[in-house]
C-alpha positions as CSV (number, residue, x, y, z in Angstrom):
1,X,-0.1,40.7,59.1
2,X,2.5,37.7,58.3
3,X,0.0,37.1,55.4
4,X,0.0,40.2,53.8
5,X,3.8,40.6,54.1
6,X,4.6,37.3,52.1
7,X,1.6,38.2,49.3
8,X,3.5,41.3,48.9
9,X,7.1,39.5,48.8
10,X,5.4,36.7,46.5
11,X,4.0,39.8,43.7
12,X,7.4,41.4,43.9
13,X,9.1,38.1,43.6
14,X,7.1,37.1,40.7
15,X,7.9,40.5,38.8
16,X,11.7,40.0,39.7
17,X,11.3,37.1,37.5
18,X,9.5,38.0,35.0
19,X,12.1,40.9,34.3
20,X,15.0,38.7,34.3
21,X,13.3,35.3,32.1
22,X,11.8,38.5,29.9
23,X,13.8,39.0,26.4
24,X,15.1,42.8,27.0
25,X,15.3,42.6,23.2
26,X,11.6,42.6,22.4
27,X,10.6,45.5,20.2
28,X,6.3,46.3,19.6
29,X,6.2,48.1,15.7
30,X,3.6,49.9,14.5
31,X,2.1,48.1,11.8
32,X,-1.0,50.3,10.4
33,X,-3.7,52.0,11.8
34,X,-7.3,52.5,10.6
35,X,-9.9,55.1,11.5
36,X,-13.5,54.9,11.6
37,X,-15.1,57.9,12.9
38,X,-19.1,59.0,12.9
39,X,-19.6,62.3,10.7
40,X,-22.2,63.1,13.4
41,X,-19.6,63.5,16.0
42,X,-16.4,63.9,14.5
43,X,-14.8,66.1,11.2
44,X,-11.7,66.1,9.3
45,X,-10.4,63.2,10.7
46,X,-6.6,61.7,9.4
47,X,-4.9,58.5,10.7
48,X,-1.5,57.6,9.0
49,X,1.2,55.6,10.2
50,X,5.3,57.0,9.9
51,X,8.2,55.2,9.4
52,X,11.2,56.0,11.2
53,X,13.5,53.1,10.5
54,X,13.4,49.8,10.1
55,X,12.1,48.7,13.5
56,X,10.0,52.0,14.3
57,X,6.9,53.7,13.1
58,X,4.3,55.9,15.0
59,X,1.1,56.9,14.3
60,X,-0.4,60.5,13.6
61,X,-3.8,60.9,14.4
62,X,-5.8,64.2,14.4
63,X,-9.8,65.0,14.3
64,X,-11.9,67.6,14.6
65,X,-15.1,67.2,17.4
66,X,-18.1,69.1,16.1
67,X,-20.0,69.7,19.0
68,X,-18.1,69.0,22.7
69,X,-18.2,65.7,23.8
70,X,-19.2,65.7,27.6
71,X,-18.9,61.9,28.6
72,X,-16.7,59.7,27.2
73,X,-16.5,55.7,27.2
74,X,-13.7,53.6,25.6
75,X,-13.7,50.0,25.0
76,X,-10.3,48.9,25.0
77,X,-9.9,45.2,23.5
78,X,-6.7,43.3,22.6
79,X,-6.6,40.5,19.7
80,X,-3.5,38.3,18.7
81,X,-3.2,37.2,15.2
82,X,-3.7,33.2,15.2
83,X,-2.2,30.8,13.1
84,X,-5.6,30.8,10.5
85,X,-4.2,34.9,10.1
86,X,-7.5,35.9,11.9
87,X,-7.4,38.4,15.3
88,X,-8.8,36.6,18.3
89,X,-9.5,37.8,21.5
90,X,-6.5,38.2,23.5
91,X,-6.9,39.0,27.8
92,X,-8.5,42.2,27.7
93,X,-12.0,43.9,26.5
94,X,-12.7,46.1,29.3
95,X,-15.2,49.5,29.0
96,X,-13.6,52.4,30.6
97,X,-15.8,56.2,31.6
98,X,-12.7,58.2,30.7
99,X,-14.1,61.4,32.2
100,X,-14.1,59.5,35.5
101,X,-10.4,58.5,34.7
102,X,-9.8,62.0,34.4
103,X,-11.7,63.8,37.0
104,X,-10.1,60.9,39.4
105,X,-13.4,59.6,40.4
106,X,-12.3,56.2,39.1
107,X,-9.3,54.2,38.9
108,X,-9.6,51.2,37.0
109,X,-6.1,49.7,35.9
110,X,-6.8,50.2,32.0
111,X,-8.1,53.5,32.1
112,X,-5.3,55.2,34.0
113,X,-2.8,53.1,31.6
114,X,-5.0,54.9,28.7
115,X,-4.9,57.9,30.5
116,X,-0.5,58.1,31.0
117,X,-0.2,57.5,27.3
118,X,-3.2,59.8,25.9
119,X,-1.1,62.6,28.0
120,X,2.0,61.8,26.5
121,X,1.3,61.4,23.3
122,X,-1.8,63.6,22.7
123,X,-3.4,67.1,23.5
124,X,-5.7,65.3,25.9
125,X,-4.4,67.3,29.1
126,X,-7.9,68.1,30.7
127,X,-11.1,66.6,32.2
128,X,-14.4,66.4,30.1
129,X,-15.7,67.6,27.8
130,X,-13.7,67.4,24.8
131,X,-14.2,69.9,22.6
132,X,-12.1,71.3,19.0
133,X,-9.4,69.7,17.5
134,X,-7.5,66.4,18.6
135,X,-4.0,65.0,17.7
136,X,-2.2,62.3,18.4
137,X,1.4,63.0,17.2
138,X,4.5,60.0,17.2
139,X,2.0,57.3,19.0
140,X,4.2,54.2,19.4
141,X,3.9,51.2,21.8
142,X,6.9,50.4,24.2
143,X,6.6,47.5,26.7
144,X,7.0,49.6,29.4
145,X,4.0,51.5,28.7
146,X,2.3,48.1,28.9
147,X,3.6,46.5,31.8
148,X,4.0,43.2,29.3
149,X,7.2,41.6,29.9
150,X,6.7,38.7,28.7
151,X,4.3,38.8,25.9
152,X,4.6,36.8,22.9
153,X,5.9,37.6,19.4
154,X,3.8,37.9,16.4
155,X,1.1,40.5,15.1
156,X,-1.5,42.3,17.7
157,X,-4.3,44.2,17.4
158,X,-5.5,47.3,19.9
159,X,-9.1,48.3,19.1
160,X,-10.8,51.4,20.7
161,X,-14.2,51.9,20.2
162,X,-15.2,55.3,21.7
163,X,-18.6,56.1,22.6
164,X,-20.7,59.4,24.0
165,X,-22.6,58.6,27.1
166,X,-26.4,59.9,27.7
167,X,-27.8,60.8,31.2
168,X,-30.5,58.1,30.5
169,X,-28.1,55.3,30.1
170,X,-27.9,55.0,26.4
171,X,-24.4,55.8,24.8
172,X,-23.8,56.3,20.9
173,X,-20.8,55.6,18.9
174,X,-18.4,58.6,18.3
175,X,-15.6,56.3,16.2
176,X,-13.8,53.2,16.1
177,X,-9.4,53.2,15.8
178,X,-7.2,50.3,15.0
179,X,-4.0,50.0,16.3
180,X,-1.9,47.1,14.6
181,X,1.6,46.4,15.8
182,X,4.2,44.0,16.2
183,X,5.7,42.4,19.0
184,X,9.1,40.8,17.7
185,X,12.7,40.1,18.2
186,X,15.4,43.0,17.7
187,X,17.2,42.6,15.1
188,X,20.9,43.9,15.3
189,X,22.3,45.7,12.4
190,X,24.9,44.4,10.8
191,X,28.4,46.3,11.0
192,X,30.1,47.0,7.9
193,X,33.9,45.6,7.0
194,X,36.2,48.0,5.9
């Protein structure tokens, strides 16, 4: 029991801390984004990215499925841009059953993350299948949606390869989206003399 009481006190003390060494002025932009979906599965499909001001843009997605999709897989991989201006893996590539997600059969970490912002942010408000028309509308990335206090500036990349699963054990590629943004310091507009 004493054990489990000062594990708990040392994750909550280790969060405290992160909060307050974290940079409350870090800001995650949404660079571009890129869509590569399979015209066996998917129609009509748009990806373009908004600018709202200087340190904001969001993303607009929308698609059209041709048949209903009845079990769906994500892999969901980070990459940070390196110092050679090439992505490399950063802490996550993890393959999620979405349905399960959904249907509450499963509750990996990633997939329920995925899950929160696909609701907010998307008509994605039911269990599988997936069927019509699908939009994403003012997709941005905030750091509380990511639990990442403390991650690093510079440019990231959020790939989300999406795939249809068979009975048999096979799956087959519905699409591929890339989400680029930037984590980076505020930057405080400048008043004005009169």
């Amino acid at each position: 029991m004493y054990s489990y009481i000062s594990h708990v006190y040392c994750i909550l003390g280790f969060y405290l801390v992160c909060e307050v060494c974290s940079d409350p002025h870090t800001i995650f932009k949404t660079t571009n984004l890129e869509c590569y979906p399979s015209s066996k599965f998917v129609a009509n499909s748009t990806c373009l990215v908004k600018a709202k001001n200087w340190t904001h843009a969001t993303a607009q997605m929308d698609c059209d499925f041709i048949f209903p999709i009845r079990n769906i897989s994500v892999q969901l991989q980070f990459f940070k841009k390196g110092y050679n201006n090439r992505f490399h893996p950063f802490l996550v590539n993890v393959l999620v059953n979405m349905c399960d997600v959904m249907s509450k059969k499963n509750f990996t970490a990633y997939g329920v993350l995925m899950i929160k912002i696909l609701k907010q942010f998307t008509n994605v408000n039911h269990t599988c299948p997936f069927e019509g028309h699908l939009m994403a509308r003012d997709l941005y990335v905030r750091d509380s949606d990511f639990m990442m206090p403390l991650m690093p500036f510079g440019f990231y990349l959020i790939n989300l390869n999406i795939y249809e699963n068979y009975a048999n054990g096979s799956f087959e590629s519905i699409g591929e989206i890339k989400f680029y943004f930037e984590a980076m310091d505020f930057i405080k507009p400048k008043k004005k003399k009169l």
